[in-house]
N, C-alpha and C positions, 0 to 999 in steps of 0.2 A: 639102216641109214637114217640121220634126223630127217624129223620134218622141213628144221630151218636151222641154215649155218652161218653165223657170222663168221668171218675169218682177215682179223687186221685192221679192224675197224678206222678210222684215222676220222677226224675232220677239226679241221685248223681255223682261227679267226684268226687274221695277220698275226702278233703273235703269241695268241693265246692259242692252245690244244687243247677244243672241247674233248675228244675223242684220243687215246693214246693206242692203238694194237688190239683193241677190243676182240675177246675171239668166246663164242660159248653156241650150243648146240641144241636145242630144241626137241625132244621128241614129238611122235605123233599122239593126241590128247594128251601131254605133256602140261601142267600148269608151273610156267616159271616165274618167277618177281625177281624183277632190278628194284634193288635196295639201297638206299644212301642218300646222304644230305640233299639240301640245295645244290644247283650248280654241279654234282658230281660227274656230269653226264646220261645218266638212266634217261630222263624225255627224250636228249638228242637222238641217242640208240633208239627210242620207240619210234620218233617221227623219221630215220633214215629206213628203218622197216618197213614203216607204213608209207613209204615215198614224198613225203613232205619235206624231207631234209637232205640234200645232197650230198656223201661225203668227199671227204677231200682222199681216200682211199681206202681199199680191202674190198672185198666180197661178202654178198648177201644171197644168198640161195634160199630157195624155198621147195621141196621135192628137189625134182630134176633142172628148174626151171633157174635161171640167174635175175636175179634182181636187179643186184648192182654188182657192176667189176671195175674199179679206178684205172686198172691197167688196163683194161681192153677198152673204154668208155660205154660202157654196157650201161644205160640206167632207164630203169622201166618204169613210166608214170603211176600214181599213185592209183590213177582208176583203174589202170590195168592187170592191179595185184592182187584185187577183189580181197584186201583185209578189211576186217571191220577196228574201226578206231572208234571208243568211248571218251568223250572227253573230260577233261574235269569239273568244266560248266555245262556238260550235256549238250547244249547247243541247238536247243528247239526252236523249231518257227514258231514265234507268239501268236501268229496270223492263222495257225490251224490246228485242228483239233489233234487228240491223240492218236485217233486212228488216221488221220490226214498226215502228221507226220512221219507215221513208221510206213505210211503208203508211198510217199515221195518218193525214198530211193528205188522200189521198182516202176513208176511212172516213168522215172530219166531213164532206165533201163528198158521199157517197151515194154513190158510183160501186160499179157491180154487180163482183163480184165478180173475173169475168172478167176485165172490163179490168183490173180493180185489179191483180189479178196481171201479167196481161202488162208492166201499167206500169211494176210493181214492178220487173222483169226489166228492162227496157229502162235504166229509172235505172242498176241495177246494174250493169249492164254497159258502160253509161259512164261512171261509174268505179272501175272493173273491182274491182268487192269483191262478186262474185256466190261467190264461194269462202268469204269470210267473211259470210253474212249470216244462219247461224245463233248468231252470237256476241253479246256485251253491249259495252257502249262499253270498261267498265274491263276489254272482255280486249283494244281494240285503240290500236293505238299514236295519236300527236298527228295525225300525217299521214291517216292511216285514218277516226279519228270525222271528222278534215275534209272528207274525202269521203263520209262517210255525210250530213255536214248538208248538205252539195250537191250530192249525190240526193235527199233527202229534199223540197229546195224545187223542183230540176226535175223531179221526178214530178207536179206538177200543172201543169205548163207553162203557167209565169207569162207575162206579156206584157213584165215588166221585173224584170232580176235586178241584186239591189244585194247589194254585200260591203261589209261592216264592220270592217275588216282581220281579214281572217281567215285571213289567214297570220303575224301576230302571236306567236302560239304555239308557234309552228316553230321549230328549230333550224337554225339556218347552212347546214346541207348540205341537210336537208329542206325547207326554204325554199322552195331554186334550183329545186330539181326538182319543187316545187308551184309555181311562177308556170311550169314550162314547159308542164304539162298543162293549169295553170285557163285559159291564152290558146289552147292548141289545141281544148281543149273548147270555148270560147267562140267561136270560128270556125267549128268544124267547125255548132255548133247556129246562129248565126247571132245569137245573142241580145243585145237593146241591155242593155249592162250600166251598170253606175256602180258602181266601185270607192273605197273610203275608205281612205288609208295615210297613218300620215306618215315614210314610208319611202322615199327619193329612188330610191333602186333599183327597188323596184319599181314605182313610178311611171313611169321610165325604160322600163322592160323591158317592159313590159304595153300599157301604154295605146295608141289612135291619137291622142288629145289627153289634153291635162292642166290642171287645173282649180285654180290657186296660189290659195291663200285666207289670212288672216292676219288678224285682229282683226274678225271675220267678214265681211270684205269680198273680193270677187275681185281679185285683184292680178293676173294675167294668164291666158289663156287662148291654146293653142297647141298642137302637134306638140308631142314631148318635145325633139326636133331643135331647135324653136322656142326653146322656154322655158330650154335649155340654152347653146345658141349666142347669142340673141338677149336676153340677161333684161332685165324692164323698168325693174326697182329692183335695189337693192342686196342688199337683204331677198333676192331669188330668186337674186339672183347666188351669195351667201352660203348659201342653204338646197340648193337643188338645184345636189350635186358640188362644191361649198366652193370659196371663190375666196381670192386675195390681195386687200388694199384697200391704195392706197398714195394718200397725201392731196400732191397737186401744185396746181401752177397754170400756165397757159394761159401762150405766151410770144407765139406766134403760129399765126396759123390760114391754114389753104390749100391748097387743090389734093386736099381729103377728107383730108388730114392734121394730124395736131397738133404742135407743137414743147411738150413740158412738163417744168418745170423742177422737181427733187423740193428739200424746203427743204436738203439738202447743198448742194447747183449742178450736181447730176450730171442730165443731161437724157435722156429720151428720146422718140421719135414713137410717136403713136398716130392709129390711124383713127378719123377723129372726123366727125360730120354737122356741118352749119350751123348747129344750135343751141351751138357750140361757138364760145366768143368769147374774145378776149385778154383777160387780166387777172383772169378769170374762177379761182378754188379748183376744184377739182373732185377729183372721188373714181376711182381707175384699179384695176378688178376685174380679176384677171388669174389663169384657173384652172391650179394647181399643173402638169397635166399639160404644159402651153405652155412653162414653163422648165427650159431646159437651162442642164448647166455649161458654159464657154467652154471652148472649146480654145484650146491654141496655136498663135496663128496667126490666130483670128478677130478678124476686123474689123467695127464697126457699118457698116449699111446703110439705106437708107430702110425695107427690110423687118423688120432685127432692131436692137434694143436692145440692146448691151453697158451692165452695170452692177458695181459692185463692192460686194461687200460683207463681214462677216464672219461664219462661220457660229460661233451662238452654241446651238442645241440641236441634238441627233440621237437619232432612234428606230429601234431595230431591228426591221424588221417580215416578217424572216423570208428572202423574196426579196428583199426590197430593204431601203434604207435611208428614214427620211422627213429633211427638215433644213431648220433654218430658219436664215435668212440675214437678216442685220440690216441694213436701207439705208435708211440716213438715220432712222435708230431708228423703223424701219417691220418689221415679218417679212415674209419672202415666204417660205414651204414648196416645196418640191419634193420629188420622189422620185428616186433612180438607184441603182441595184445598186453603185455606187462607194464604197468606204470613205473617208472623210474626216475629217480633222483639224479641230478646232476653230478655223480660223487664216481669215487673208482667202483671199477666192475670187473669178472674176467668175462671171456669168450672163449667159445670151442670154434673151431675151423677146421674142417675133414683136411687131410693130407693128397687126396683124389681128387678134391674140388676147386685145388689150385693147381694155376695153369703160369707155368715157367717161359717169361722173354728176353731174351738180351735189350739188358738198361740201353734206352734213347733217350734220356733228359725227361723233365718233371713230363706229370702226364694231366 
């Protein structure tokens, strides 16, 4: 049985639909992330979780217990759900120190003294700010209040901890090294989490599933393995780790593979399922990392695609280069530490590492 079930999600602004049918399932110490734009929905879904947000209808369960039911008018206040919410701004009292803030929530709760403190201690020590916990927020750094606000909500050990991107605020390097502690934290305690980002990375890095949302509807659900390897639209091909899109057509179909002809006449194979018929437009995502420059020498194979094209931008990005390659007035980007000339080139592109759409218009 999950931990926590959405089921139908709905919540309407006269007539906007934050929320469309929303449905997805939680296990117990489960770490899931809702993924997607601005606006996609993912906060809404966090804050109707965490009883902040009222929906306009579906089910929310958590165990045995009902959250919320639109059709029955079941909805259970936020304090009664004991989740802990992470915000994106933390949300510290200026006026008290560290240990005085992550003391708070059990103070309004009554807890005698004793525990309070032991509890105090135990927070702080997982994440190790028992050295600063005589200090105020504005004396510690962006990474530090971030570990005070999450002490602060594991000191009353909630039954479901939700973040609200709350590594947002981080800087590039302090980032990295807060998604490496909040996932070992998150192990070591066991705790079913739901993280909110629209940050592919750490979506990638974190999660055991992931949660692609987009005009508040769920677009796919999977491993990140999944969602990465396997995407279901073009939209997640494009959003999580950025793809090429090259608009062809179907020449012939067979044996799991495709014959596709881009509008130059330059052709190449891809792996394609049954749903894949001749004559058929279709849209070829194909992620940067997968193309290489040709050597001299290489030859197409049923496995790789030789293509040519002319490289008409390039970005210096330090170790490497990034460049975009014109074919058949299409871009495809790649990366290689190779210096190159704005002149014609070929490419290799695996036959496996393209992923077959039915054509929607430019991408």
């Amino acid at each position: 049985m999950p931990r926590l079930s959405i089921q139908n999600l709905t919540k309407q602004y006269a007539s906007a639909k934050a929320l469309d049918r929303v449905c997805f399932d939680v296990a117990d110490g489960e770490f899931v992330t809702l993924l997607g734009p601005s606006g996609c929905g993912k906060s809404t879904t966090l804050f109707a979780i965490a009883g902040l947000d009222k929906p306009t209808g579906g089910v929310i369960s958590l165990d045995d217990r009902v959250l919320f039911d639109g059709e029955r008018g079941v909805f259970v206040s936020a304090e009664a759900r004991n989740c802990g919410l992470v915000f994106q701004s933390y949300a510290l009292w200026p006026h008290m120190t560290v240990r005085q803030n992550v003391a708070f929530p059990l103070q309004i709760r009554g807890v005698a003294r004793k525990e309070l403190n032991e509890r105090v201690e135990q927070s702080l020590a997982l994440v190790e700010m028992q050295a600063l916990a005589e200090r105020y927020p504005h004396e510690l750094s962006g990474g530090q209040q971030q570990r005070v606000a999450l002490a602060r909500t594991l000191v009353y050990r909630p039954s479901l901890l939700l973040l609200d991107e709350p590594l947002s605020n981080l800087d590039a390097k302090l980032r990295l090294r807060a998604r490496g502690w909040l996932k070992q934290l998150q192990t070591q305690l066991g705790l079913t989490t739901i993280f909110v980002t629209h940050d592919q990375t750490e979506a990638l890095s974190l999660s055991d599933r992931i949660v692609v949302m987009d005009g508040g509807r769920i677009m796919q659900v999977g491993t990140p393995q999944e969602v990465y390897r396997d995407p279901a639209t073009p939209f997640i091909a494009d959003f999580i780790g950025g793809s090429n899109f090259l608009t062809a057509r179907v020449v012939t179909v067979g044996e799991g593979l495709a014959h596709i002809a881009l509008p130059d006449g330059q052709t190449l194979r891809v792996t394609a399922g049954p749903e894949v018929a001749a004559g058929e437009q279709v849209t070829i995502a194909v992620r940067p990392e997968a193309v290489c420059l040709a050597r001299n020498g290489t030859f197409p194979d049923s496995n790789v695609n030789l293509l040519r094209g002319r490289i008409v931008e390039r970005e210096f990005l330090g170790p490497r280069y990034l460049y975009a390659v014109s074919i058949a007035n299409q871009l495809v980007r790649f990366e290689t530490v190779e210096t190159l000339s704005n002149d014609d080139t070929m490419i290799t592109v695996p036959s496996d590492s393209c992923t077959v759409f039915a054509f929607r218009g430019a991408s």
